[in-house]
C-alpha positions in Angstrom: 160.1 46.9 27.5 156.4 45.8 26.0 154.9 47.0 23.2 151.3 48.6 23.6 149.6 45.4 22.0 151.1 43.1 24.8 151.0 45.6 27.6 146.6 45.9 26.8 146.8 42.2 27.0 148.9 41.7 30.2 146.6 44.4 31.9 143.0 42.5 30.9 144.3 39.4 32.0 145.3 40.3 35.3 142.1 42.9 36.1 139.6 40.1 34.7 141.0 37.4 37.4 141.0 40.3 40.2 137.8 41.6 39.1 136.2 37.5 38.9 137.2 37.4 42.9 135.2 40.4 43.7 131.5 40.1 44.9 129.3 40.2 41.8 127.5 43.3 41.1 123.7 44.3 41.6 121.5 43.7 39.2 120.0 46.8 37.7 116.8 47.2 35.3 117.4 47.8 31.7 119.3 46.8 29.2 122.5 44.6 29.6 126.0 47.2 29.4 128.0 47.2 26.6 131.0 46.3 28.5 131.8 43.8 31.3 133.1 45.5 34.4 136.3 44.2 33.0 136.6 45.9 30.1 135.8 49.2 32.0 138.5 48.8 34.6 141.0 47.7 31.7 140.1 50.9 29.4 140.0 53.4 32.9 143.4 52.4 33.9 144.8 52.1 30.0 143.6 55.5 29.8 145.8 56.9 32.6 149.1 57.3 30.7 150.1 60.5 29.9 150.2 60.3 26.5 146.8 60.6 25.9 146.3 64.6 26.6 142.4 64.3 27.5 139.2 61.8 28.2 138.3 63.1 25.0 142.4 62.1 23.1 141.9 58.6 24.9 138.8 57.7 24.0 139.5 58.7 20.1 142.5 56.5 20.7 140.0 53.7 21.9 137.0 54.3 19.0 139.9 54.0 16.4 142.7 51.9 17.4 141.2 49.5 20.0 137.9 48.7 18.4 138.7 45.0 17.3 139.6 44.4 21.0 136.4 45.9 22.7 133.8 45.8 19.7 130.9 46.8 22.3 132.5 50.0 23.0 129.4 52.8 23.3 129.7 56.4 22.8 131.4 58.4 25.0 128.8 59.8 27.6 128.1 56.1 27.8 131.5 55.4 28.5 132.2 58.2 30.8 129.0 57.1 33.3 130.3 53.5 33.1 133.7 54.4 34.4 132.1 56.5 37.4 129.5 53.6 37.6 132.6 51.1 38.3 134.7 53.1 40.7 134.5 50.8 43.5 135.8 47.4 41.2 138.4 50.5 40.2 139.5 50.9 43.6 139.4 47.4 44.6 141.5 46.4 41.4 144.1 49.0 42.1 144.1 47.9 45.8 144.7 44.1 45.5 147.9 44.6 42.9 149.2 47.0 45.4 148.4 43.9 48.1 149.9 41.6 45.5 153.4 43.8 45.6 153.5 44.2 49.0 155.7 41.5 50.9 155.3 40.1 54.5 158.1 41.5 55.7 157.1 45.0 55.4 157.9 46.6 58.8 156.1 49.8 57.9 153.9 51.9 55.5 154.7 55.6 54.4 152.2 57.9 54.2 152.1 61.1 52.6 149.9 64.3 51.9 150.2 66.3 48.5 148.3 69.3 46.8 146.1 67.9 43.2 144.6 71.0 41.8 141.8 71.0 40.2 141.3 74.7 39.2 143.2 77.6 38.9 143.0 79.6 41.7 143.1 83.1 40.6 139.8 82.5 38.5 136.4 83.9 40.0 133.5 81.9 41.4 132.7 78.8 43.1 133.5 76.3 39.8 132.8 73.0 39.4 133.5 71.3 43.2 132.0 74.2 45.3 131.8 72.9 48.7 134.0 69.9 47.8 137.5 71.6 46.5 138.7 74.9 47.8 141.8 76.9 48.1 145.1 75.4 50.5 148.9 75.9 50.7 151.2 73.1 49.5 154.6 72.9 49.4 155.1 71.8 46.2 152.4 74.1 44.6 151.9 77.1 46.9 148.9 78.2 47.2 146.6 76.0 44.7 142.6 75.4 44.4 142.0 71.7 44.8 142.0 68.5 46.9 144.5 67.5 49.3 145.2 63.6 48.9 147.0 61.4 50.7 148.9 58.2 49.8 150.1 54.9 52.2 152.9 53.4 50.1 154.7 50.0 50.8 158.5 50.8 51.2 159.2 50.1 47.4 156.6 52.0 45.9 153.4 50.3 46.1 149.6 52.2 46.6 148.0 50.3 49.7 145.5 53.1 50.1 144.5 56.8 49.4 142.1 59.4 50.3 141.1 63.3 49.5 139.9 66.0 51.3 139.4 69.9 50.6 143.3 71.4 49.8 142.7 73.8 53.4 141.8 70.2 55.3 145.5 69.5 57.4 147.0 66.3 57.3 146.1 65.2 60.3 142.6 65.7 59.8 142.8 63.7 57.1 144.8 61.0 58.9 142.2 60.9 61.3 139.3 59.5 59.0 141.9 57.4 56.8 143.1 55.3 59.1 139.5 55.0 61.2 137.9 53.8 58.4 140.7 51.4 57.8 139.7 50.0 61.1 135.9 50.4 60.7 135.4 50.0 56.8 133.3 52.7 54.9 131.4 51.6 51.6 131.6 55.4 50.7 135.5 55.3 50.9 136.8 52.5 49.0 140.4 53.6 48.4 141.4 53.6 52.0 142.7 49.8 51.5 144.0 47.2 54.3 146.8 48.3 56.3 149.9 45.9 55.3 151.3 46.9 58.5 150.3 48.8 62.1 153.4 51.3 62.0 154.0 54.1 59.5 155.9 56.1 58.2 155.8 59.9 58.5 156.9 63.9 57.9 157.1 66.3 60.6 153.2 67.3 58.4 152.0 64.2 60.8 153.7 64.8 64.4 152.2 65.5 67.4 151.4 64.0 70.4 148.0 64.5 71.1 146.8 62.8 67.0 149.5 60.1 67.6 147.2 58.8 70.4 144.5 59.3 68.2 145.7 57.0 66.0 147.3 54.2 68.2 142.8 54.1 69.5 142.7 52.9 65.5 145.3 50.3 66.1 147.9 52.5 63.9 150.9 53.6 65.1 152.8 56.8 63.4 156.4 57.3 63.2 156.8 61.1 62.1 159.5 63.7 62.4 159.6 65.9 65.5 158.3 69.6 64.0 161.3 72.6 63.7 162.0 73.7 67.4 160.8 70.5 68.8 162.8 69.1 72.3 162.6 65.7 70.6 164.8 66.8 68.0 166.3 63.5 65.9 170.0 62.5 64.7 171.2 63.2 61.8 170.9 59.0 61.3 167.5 59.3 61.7 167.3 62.3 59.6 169.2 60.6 56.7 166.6 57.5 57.1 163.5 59.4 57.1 165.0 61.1 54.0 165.6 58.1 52.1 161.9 57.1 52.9 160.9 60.2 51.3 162.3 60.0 48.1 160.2 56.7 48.0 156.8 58.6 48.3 157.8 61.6 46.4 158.8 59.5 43.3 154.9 57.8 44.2 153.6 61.3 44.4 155.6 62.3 40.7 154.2 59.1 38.9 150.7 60.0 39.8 150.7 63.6 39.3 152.8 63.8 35.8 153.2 60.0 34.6 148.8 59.2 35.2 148.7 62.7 34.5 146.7 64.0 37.9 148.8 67.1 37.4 146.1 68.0 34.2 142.5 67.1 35.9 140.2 69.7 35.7 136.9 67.8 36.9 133.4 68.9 36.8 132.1 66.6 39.3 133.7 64.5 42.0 132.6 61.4 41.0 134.4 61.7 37.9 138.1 62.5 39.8 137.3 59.7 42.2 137.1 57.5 39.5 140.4 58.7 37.7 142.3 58.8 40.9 141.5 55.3 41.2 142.2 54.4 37.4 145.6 56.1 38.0 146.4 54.0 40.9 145.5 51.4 38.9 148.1 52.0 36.8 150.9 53.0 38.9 150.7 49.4 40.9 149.8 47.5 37.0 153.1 48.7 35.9 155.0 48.1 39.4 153.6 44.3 38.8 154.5 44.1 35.3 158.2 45.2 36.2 158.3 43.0 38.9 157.5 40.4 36.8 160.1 41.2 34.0 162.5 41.7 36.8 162.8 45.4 36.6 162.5 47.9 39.5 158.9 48.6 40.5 159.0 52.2 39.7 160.9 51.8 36.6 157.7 53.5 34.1 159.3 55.2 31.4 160.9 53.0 29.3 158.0 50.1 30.2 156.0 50.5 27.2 157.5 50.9 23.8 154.9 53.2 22.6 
């Protein structure tokens, strides 16, 4: 267990070095920012937990407690626009600690789908995301009005990539363009990550024989669970296995949604939950890091920090 103090400290120190190995960033006209990228991606990921309620409850937190550590800090507009400004470093932040966790004997990645709402669904209109969010069916949720996203963890817990599409968009539609642009990187989806490994890990959400081909022609092979009344029905080995692989990406799924509090966004624009998403990725491998380096179990969040 750290105390808050030390836990900001830890986190600066290792998204500085990460964020000094990334190319450097355009220069743009104007006046210099307030903050270095690194004091944006240490302030977007700090502000993840769910202890702070809001944007607005964190950044409070920040203007009171945190001004002798970040001085420059600007109002919170300002802030808000810098965060979305930096979602790429975000991403590429959360992405090399998850690389940093993942080990080279990794036979397999698991990938998951799961429902992130974004609006109630019984309310009227088009909201915020018209045309971006909409209404799907989740197992978890029902049916809910949001984004569908999908995770690629490391068999102990670590966030190699992610993606979102519209909640109706199946998960095989959205396998299809994650793991293509893993093969043919896309500047406009920076979360997808590196693969750690060609096979992965799937539910019965990602069978078929037809998108399984369609994968192998990325160079990504997909282990899944035959669908109910398949002929390729598995043992109850195999059953027990594929269970034990999904406890792993359902506790993934819980930290994310209720510990980086995803379960509460309510965004007015997408480039606002992109960023977030990231932040909270950020967070979920910082703290798998951080208990890997206290010798603690990578998943091990709520009794990290001794708030």
């Amino acid at each position: 267990m750290v105390d808050p103090e030390t836990f900001l400290t830890e986190l600066y120190v290792q998204v500085d070095i990460l964020c000094k190995a990334q190319p450097p960033a355009p220069v743009r006209p104007g006046p210099a920012p307030a903050l270095s990228p690194s004091e944006v991606v240490t302030l977007a990921i700090h502000g993840q937990w769910m202890r702070y309620a809001s944007e607005a409850a964190f950044y409070r937190h920040a203007d009171l407690r945190l001004r002798p550590l970040f001085p420059t800090l600007p109002s919170r507009p300002q802030f808000n626009r810098a965060i979305r400004a930096h979602h790429a470093t975000i991403a590429a932040v959360a992405l090399a600690l998850g690389a940093d966790l993942a080990t080279d004997d990794h036979a397999f990645e698991v990938v998951d789908g799961t429902g992130l709402v974004t609006r109630n669904a019984k309310r009227r209109g088009a909201g915020w995301l018209w045309g971006q969010a909409d209404i799907g069916k989740c197992t978890r949720l029902g049916w809910y009005e949001g984004v569908r996203l999908l995770v690629t963890t490391t068999p102990e817990g670590a966030i190699t990539g992610w993606g979102i599409g519209p909640a109706s968009t199946n998960d095989r539609i959205l396998a299809d363009t994650f793991f293509a642009a893993r093969t043919v990187p896309q500047p406009g989806l920076p979360g997808v990550g590196s693969p750690i490994s060609d096979c992965s890990v799937a539910d019965m959400g990602f069978s078929g024989v037809a998108c399984h081909r369609r994968w192998e022609a990325d160079d990504a092979v997909v282990v899944s669970a035959p669908q109910t009344g398949s002929t390729r029905a598995w043992s109850k080995p195999w059953k027990r296995w594929l269970a034990g692989i999904r406890q792993i990406i359902e506790s993934v799924n819980d930290r994310l949604l209720f510990v980086c509090g995803l379960d509460r966004e309510r965004p007015h624009a997408m480039s606002g939950l992109l960023a977030r998403l990231a932040a909270a990725v950020g967070l979920h491998n910082f703290c798998g890091w951080l208990n890997r380096k206290h010798g603690r179990g990578l998943t091990c969040f709520a009794d990290l920090v001794d708030w």
